[in-house]
Every structure is written in C-alpha cells, then in structure tokens.
MIDOSE-1310 file (N, C-alpha, C; in nm, 2 decimals, decimal comma, always signed):
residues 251
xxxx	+6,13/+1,04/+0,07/+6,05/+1,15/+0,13/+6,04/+1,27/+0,02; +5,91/+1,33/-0,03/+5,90/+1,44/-0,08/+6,00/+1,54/-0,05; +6,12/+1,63/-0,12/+6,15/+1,73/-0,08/+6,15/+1,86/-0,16; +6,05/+1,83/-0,25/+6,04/+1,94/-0,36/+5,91/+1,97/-0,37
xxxx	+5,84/+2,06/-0,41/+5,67/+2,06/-0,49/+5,67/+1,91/-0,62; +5,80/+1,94/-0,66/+5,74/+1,82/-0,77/+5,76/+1,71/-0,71; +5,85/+1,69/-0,63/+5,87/+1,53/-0,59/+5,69/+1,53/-0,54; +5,65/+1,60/-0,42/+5,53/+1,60/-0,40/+5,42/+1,56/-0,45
xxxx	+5,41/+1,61/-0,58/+5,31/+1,60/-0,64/+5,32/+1,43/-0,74; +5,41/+1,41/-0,75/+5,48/+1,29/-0,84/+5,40/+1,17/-0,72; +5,46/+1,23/-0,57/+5,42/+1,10/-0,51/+5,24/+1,13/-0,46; +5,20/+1,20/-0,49/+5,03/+1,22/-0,44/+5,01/+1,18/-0,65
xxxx	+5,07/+1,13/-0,69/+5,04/+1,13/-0,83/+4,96/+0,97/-0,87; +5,01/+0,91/-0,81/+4,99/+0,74/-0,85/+4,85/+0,70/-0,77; +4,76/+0,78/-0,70/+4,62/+0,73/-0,68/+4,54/+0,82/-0,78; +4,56/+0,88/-0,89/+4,53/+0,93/-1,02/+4,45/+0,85/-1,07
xxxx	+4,49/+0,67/-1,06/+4,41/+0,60/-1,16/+4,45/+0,45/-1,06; +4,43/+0,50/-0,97/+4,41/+0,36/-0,87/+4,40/+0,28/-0,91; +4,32/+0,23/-0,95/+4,25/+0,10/-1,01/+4,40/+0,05/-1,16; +4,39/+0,10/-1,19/+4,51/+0,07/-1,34/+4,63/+0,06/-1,25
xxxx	+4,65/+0,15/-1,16/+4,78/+0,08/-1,06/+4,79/-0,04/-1,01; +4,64/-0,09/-0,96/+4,62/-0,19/-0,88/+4,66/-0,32/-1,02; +4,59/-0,28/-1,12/+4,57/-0,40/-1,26/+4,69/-0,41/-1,33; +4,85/-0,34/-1,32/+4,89/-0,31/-1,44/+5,04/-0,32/-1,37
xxxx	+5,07/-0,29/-1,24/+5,19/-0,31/-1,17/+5,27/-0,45/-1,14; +5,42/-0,42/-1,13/+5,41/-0,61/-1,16/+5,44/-0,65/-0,97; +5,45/-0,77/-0,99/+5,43/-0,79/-0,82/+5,54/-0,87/-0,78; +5,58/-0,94/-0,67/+5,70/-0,94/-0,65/+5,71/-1,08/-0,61
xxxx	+5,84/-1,16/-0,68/+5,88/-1,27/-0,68/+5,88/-1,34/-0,53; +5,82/-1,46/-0,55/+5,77/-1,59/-0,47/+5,89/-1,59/-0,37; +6,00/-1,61/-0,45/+6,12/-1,66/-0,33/+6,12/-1,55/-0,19; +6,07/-1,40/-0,23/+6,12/-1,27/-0,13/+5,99/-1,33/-0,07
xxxx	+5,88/-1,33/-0,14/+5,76/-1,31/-0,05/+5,79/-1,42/+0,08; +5,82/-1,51/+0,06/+5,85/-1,67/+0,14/+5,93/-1,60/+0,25; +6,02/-1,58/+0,21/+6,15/-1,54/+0,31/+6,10/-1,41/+0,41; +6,05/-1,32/+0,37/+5,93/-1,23/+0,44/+5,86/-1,29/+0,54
xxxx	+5,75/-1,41/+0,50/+5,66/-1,48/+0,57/+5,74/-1,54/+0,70; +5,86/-1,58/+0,66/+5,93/-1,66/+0,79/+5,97/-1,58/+0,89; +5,94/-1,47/+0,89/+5,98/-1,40/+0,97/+5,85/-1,41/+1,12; +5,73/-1,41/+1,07/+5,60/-1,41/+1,16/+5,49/-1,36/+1,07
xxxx	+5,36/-1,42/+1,17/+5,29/-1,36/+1,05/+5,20/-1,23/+1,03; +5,26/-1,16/+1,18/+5,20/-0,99/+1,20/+5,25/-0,96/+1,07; +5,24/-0,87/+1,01/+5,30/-0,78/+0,91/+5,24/-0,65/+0,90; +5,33/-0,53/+0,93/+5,25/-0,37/+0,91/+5,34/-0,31/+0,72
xxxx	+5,25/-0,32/+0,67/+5,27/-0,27/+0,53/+5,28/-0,09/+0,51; +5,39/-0,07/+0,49/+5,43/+0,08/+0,50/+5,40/+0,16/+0,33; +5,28/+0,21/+0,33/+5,24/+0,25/+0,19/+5,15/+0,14/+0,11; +5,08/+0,07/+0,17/+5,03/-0,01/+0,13/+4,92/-0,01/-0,02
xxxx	+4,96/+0,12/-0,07/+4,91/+0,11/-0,18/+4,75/+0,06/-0,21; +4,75/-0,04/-0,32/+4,65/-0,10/-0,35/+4,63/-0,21/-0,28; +4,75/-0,28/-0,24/+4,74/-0,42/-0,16/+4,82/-0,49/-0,24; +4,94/-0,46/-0,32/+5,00/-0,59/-0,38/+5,07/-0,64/-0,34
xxxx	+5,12/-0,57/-0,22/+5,25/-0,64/-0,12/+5,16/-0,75/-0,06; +5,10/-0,69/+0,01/+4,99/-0,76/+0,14/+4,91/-0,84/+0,12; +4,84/-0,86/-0,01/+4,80/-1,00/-0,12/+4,91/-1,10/-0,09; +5,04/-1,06/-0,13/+5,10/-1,18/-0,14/+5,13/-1,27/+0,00
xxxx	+5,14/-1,14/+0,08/+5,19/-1,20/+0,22/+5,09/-1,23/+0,28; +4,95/-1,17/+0,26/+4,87/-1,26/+0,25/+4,85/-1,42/+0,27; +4,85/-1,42/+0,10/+4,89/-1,56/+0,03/+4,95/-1,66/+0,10; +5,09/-1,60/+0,16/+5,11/-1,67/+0,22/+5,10/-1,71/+0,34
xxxx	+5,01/-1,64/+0,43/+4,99/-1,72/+0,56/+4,96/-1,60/+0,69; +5,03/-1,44/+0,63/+5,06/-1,35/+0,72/+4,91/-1,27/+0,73; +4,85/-1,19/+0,86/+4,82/-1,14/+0,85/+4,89/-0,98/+0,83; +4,80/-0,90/+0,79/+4,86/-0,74/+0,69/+4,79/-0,64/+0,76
xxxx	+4,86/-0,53/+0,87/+4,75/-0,40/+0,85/+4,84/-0,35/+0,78; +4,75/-0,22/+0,68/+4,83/-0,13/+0,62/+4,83/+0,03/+0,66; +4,94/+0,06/+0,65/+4,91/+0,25/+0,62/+4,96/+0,31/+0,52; +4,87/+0,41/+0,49/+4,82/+0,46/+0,37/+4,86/+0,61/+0,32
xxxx	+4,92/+0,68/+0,31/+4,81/+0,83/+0,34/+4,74/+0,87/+0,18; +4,71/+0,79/+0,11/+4,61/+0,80/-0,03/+4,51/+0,79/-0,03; +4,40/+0,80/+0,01/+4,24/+0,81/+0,06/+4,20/+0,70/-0,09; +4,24/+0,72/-0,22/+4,23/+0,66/-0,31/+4,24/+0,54/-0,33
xxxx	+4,41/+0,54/-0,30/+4,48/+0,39/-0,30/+4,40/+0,34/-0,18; +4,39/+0,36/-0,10/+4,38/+0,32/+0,08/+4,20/+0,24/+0,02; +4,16/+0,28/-0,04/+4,00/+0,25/-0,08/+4,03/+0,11/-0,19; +4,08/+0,13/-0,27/+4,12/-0,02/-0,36/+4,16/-0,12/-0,24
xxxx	+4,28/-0,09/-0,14/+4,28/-0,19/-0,11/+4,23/-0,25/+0,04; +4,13/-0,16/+0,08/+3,98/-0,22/+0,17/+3,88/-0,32/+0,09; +3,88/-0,28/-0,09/+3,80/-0,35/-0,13/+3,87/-0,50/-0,15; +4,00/-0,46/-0,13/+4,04/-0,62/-0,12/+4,05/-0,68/-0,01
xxxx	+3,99/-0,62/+0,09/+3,99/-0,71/+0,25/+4,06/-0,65/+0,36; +4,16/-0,56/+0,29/+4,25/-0,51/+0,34/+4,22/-0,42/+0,48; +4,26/-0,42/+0,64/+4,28/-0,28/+0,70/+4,36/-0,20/+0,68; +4,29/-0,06/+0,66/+4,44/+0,05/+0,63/+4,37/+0,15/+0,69
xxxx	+4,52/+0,24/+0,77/+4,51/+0,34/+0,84/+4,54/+0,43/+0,76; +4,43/+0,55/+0,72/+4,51/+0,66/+0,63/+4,65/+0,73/+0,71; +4,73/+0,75/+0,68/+4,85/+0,82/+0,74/+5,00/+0,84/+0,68; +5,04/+0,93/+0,69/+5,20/+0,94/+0,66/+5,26/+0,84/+0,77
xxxx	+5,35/+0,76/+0,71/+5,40/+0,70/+0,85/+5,45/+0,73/+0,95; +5,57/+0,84/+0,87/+5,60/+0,93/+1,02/+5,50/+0,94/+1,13; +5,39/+1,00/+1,09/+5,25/+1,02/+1,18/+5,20/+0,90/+1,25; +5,24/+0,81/+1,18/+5,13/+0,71/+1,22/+5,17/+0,65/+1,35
xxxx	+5,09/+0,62/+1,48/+5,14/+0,55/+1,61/+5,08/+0,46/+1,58; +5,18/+0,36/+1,61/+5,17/+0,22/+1,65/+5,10/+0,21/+1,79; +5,06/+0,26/+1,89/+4,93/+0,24/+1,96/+4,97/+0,15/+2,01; +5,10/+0,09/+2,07/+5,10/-0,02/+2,18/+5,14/-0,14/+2,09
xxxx	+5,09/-0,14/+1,98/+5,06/-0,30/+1,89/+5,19/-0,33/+1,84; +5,23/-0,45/+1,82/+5,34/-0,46/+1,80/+5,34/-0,57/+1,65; +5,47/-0,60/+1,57/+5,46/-0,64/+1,44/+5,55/-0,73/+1,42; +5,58/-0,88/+1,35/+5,71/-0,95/+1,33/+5,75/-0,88/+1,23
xxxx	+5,73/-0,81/+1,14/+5,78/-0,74/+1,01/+5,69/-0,61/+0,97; +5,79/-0,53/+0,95/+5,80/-0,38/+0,88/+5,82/-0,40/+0,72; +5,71/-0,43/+0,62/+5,77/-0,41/+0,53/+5,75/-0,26/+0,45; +5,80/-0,21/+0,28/+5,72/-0,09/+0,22/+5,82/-0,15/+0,03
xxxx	+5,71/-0,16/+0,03/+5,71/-0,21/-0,16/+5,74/-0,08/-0,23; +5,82/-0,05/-0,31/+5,80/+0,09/-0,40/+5,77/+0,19/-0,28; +5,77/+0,19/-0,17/+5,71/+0,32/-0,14/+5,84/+0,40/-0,02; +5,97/+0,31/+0,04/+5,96/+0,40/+0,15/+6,09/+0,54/+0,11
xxxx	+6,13/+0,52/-0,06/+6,19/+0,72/-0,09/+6,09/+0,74/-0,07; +5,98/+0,76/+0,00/+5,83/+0,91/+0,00/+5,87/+0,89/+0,11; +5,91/+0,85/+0,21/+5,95/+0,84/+0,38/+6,09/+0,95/+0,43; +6,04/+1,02/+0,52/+6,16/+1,07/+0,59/+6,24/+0,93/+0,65
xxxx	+6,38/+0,94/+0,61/+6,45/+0,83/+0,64/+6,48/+0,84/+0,84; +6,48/+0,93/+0,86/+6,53/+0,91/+1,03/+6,38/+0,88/+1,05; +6,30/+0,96/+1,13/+6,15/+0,94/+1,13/+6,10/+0,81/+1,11; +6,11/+0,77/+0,98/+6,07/+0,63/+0,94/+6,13/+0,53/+1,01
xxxx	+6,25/+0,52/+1,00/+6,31/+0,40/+1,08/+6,28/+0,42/+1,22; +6,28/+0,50/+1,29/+6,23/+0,53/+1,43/+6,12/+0,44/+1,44; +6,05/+0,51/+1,38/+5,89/+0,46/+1,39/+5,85/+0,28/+1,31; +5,96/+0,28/+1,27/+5,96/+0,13/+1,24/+6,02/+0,05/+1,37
xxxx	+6,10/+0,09/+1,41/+6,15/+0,03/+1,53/+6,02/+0,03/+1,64; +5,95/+0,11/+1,65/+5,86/+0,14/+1,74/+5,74/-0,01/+1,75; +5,72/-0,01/+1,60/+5,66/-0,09/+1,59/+5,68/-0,25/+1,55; +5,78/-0,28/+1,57/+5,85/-0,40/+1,53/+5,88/-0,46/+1,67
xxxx	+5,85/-0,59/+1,72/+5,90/-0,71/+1,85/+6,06/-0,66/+1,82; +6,09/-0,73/+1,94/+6,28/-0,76/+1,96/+6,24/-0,83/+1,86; +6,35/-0,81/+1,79/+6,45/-0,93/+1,67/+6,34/-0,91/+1,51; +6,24/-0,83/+1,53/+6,17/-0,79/+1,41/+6,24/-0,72/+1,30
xxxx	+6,19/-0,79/+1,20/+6,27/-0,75/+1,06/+6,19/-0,65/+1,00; +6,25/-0,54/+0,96/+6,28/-0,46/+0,85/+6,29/-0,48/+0,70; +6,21/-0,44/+0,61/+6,24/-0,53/+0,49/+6,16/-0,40/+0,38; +6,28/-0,31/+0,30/+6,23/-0,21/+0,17/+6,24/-0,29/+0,05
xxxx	+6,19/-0,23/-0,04/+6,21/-0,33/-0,17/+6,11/-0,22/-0,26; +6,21/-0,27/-0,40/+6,18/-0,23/-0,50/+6,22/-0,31/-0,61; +6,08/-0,27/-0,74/+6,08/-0,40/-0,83/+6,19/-0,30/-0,94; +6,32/-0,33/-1,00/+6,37/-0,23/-1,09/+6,34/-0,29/-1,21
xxxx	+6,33/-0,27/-1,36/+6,27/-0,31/-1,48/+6,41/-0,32/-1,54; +6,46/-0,42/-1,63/+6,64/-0,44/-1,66/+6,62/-0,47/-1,80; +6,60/-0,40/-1,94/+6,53/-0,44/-2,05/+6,67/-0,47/-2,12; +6,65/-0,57/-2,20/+6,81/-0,55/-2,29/+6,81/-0,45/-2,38
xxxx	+6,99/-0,46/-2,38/+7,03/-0,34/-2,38/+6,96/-0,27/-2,55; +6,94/-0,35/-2,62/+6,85/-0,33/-2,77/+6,72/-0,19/-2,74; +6,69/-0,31/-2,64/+6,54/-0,25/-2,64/+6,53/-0,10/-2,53; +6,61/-0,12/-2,46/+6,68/+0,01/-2,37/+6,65/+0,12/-2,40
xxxx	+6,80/+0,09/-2,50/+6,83/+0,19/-2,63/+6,72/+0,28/-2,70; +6,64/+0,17/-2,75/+6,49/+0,24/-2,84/+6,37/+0,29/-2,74; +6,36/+0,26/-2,62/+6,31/+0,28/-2,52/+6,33/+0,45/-2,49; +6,47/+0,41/-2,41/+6,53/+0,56/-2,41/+6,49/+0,65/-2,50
xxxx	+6,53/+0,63/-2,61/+6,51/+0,77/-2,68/+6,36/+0,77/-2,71; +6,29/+0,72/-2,73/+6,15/+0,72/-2,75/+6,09/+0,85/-2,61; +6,13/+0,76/-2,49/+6,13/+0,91/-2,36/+6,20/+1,01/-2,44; +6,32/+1,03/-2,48/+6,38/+1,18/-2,49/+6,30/+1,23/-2,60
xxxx	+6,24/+1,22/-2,72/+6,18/+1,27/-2,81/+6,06/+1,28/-2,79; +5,97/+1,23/-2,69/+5,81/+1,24/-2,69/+5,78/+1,31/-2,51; +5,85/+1,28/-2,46/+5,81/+1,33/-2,31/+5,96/+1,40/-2,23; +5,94/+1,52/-2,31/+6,07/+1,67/-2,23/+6,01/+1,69/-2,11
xxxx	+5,91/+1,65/-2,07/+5,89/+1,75/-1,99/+5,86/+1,66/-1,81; +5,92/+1,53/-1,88/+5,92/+1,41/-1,76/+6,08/+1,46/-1,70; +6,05/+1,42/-1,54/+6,16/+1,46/-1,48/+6,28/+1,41/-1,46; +6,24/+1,28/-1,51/+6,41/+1,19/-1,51/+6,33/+1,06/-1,66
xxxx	+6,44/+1,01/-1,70/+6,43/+0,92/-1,78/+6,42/+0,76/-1,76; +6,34/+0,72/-1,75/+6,34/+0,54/-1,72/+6,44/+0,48/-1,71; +6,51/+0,51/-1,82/+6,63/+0,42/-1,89/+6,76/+0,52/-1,88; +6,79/+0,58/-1,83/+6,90/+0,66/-1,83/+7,01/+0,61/-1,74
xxxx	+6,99/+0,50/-1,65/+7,08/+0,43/-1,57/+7,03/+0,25/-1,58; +7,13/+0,22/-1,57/+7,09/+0,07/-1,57/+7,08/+0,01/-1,46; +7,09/+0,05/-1,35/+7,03/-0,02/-1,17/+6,97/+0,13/-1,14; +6,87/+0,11/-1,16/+6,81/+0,27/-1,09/+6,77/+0,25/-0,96
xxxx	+6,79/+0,17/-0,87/+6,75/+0,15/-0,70/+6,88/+0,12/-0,61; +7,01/+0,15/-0,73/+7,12/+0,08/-0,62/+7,15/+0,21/-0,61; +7,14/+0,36/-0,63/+7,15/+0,49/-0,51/+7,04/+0,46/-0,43; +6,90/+0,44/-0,44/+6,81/+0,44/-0,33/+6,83/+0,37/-0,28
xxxx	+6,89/+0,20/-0,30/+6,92/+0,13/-0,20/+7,02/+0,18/-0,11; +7,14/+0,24/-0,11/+7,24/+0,27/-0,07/+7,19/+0,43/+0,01; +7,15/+0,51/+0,00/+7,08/+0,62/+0,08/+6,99/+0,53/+0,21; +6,90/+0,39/+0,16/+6,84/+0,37/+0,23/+6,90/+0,30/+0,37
xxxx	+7,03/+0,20/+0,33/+7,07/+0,19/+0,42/+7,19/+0,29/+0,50; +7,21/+0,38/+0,45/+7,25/+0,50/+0,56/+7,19/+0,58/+0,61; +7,02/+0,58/+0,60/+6,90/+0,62/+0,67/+6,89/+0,58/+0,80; +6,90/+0,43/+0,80/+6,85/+0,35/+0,88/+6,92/+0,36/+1,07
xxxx	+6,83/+0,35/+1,15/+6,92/+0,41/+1,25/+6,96/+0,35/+1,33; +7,02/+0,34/+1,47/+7,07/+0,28/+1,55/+6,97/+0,18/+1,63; +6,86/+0,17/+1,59/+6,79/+0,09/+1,68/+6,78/-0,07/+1,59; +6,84/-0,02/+1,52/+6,86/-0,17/+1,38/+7,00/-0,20/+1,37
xxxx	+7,03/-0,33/+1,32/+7,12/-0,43/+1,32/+7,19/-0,36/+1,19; +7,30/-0,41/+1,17/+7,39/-0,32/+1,05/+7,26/-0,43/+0,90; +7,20/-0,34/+0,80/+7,16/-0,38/+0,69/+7,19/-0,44/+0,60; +7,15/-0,56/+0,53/+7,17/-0,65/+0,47/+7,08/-0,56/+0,31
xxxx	+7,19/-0,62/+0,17/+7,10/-0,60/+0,07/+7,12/-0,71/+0,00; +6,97/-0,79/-0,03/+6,91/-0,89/-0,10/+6,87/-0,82/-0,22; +6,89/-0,93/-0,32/+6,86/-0,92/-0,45/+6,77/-1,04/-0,54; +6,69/-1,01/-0,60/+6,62/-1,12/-0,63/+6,60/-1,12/-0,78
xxxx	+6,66/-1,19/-0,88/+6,60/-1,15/-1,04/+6,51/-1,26/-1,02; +6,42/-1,19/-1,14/+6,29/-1,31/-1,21/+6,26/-1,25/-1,32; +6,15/-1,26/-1,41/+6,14/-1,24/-1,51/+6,00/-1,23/-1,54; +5,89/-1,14/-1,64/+5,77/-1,10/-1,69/+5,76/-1,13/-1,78
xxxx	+5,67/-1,21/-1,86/+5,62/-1,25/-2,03/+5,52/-1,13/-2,03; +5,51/-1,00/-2,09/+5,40/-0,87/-2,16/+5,37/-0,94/-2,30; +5,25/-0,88/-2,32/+5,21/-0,89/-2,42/+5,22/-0,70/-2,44; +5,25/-0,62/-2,55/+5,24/-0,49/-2,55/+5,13/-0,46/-2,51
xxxx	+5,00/-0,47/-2,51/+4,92/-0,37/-2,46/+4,94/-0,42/-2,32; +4,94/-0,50/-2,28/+4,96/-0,47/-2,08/+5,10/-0,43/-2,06; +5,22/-0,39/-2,08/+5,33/-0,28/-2,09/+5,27/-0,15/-2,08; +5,22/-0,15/-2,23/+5,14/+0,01/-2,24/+5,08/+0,02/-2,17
xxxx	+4,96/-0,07/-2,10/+4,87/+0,03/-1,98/+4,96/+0,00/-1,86; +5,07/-0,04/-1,85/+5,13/-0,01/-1,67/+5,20/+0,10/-1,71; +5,28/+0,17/-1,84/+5,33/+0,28/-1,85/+5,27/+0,43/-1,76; +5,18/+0,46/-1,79/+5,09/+0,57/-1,71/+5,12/+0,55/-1,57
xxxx	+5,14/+0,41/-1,48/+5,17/+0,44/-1,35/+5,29/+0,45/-1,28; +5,41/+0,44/-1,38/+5,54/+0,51/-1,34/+5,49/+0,65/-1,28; +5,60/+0,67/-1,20/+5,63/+0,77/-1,12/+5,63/+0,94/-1,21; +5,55/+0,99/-1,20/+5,55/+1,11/-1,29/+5,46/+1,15/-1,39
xxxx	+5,50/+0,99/-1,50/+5,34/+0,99/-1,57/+5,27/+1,06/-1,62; +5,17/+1,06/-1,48/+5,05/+1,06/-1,48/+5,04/+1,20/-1,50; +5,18/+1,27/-1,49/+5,13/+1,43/-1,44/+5,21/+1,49/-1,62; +5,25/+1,41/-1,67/+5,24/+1,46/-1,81/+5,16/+1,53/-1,89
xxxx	+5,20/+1,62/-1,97/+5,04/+1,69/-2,06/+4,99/+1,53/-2,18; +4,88/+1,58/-2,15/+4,78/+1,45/-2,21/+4,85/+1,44/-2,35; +4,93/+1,54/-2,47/+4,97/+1,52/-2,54/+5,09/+1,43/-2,58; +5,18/+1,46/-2,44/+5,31/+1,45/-2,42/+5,30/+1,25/-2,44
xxxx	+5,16/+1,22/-2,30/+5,13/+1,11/-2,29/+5,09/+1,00/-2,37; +5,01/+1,09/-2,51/+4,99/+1,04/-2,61/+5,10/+0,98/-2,69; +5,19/+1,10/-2,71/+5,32/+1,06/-2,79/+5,42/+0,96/-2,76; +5,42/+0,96/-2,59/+5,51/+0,85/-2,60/+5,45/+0,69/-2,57
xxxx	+5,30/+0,71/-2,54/+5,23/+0,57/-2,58/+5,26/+0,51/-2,70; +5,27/+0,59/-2,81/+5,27/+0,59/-2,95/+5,41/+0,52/-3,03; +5,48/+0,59/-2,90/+5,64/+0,57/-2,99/+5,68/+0,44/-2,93; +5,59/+0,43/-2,75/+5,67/+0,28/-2,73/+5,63/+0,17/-2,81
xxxx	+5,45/+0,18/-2,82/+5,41/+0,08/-2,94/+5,49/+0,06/-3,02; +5,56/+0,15/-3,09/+5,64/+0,11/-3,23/+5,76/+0,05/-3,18; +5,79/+0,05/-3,08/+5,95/-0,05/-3,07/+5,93/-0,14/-2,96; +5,84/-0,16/-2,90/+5,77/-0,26/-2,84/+5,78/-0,38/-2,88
xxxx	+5,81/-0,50/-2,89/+5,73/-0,63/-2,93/+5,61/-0,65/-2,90; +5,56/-0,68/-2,97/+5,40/-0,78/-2,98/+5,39/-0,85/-2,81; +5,50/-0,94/-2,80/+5,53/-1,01/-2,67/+5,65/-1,01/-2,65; +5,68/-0,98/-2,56/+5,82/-0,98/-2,47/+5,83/-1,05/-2,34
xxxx	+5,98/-1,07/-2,27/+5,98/-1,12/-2,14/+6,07/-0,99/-2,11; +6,06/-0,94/-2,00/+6,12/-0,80/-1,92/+6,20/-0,90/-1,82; +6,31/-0,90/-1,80/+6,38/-0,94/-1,70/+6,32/-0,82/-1,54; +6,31/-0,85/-1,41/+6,35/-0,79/-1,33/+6,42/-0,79/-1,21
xxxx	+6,49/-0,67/-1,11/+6,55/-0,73/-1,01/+6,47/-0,67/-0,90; +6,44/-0,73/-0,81/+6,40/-0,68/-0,71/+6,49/-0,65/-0,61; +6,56/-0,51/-0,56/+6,60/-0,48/-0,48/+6,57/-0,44/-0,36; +6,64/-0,57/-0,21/+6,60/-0,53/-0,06/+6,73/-0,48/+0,03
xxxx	+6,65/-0,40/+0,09/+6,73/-0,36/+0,22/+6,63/-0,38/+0,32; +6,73/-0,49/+0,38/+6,63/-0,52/+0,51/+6,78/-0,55/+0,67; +6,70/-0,55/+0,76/+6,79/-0,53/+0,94/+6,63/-0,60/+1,02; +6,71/-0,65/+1,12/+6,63/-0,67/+1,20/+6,67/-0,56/+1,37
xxx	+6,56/-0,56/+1,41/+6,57/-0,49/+1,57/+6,68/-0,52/+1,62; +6,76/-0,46/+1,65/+6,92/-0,44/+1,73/+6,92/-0,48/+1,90; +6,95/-0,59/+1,91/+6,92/-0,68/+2,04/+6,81/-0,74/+2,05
C-alpha cells in the first residue's frame, strides 16, 4: 500500500509505458501457474496489470476477471480479452460473485494489508485459496556487484537500489503474511526458482519498468542504460525466485 507521495507515485508510475510493461516483464514459472489452476478455475486477479498473470492462468484452463485501478494498464489488458474492473481493491465489491482463487502478481505491497485480506476473503468460496507472488531477479554475485554500482554512480536519485539485498521479497513476504487476517488459515510460503536466457537489449528495455524508473530524470535514465550495457553480457541466463504467500479460507 502507498504510504508516502513517493511510494504513490512509483506505484501510479508503471502504466507510463504500458505497452513495454506488457513486452519486457518476465512471467512466471509453469510449475506455480499449474498448482494455482488446481485450485478451480474462477480466478479474480488483484492488479491485474497488463494480463501476465491471467494469460497464463488462462493458458491453463481458468477463467480471469481482473481489477485494475490503471485506466492504462486496465486498457492493454481488455486488448488481450481480458475483463477488468477499474478499482483499488480495497474499493472494489465483489457483488455477490464468488471466486476458487484470489491471486496478485507484483502487485499486492500497493494493497492496504487488513482491507485487502478482508476483501479477499469476501470474495473467495469456503476453502478458496489466497495466493501473492513475486518474481525476485538473483544475478551472480559477479554481475551483482557491477550491477550495483553501476545504480550507485548513474541513478542518486532512485529510491532504493536493485541490488542492495540479496532476497528483496523475503521482508515483503514476511509483512505479507502478518497482514493476513483471521478469516484465513495460518500462511504457507512457496518458493519456486527457474531461470531466463536475455539477450542484453531485452534486459535493457525491461529496466525502465522497475519500480521507480520510470520517474527518473531522462538523464539519470540515460546514464544508467549506458552503464548496464557495459557490464551486461551480450547474452545471459538471470536465475529467478518466485516468491508465494498463499492460505486458504479458514473453515
């Protein structure tokens, strides 16, 4: 959940360039999507972004409504088939309708954590699963290294550093499950590694849709496109972990 002007604006920041979000983000391993799908195949998508969650669960069998509150993002992913309700979720009523699964990809730190779980419960059947996730990026430690400082010398004026921790979701995992409220079963956290082959220029163009980014001075942005090219590989594989916290409805 936003609790600053900048967190704010960081998170109204990523439908800036919609479309390069939608092209450039990485998406999330086969085994979580599967295990998701078995759950049923309602699915309400919390932040549904562009549609990369809801593509996959899609894919596999589920139908997807999403909510949105990005008028921008929410438009990419109608053009992909998608239903989306614009809304903060807090806001958003579930309207009677009920769901086998609650999921939110990358998105539910922009969620008040009480609120949100409430209203996830609202909308979930008895014994309906809960499921957050985030993709974390785990470069070796080499490339880290040159990584890192490349942020600290070309972009001061970014609010946190990529690389400055080596599990950057296991505080947000751990916040998320002491968010979570009594209407849910004690929280389980799943972990999933997999792995990305980049070629450097598709690295460089997903860089712009980290978190913050976008809201860099165009110079700032320049410089550090410039400096990751140089310690980049040509081609690389990026290890990743995808971190879940997921509960089902409590009785």
């Amino acid at each position: 959940m936003p609790t600053s002007p900048d967190h704010r604006r960081i998170a109204e920041s990523f439908g800036l360039d919609a479309e390069r979000y939608d092209r450039t983000r990485p998406r999330y391993p086969a085994a979580l999507i599967n295990r998701l799908a078995e759950s049923g195949r309602a699915v309400l998508d919390v932040g549904i972004g562009t549609g990369i969650v809801a593509a996959a669960l899609r894919d596999a069998g589920c139908d997807v409504l999403g909510v949105e509150p990005d008028p921008r993002m929410a438009e990419v992913a109608r053009r992909h088939g998608f239903t989306v309700e614009e809304s903060r979720f807090e806001e958003w009523e579930p309207a009677g309708r009920t769901f086998d699964t609650v999921v939110a990809g990358q998105t539910w730190h922009w969620v008040d954590p009480a609120a949100g779980s409430a209203n996830a419960a609202r909308a979930l059947r008895a014994g309906g699963r809960l499921a957050l996730f985030w993709n974390a990026f785990q470069p070796p430690p080499g490339l880290a290294a040159a990584v890192g400082e490349v942020y600290r010398r070309t972009a001061p004026s970014l609010p946190f550093n990529p690389m400055a921790v080596a599990d950057p979701y296991a505080t947000v995992a751990e916040k998320t499950v002491a968010g979570i409220g009594p209407e849910f079963a004690t929280p389980e956290v799943w972990r999933f590694a997999w792995e990305h082959e980049y070629t450097r220029e598709e690295w460089l163009d997903q860089v712009p849709t980290a978190g913050g980014h976008a809201l860099l001075p165009p110079a700032e942005l320049t410089a550090l496109l410039a400096g990751l090219g140089e310690v980049v590989a040509e081609r690389f594989t990026m290890p990743y972990t995808t971190v879940v916290v997921t509960t089902v409805t409590a009785g």
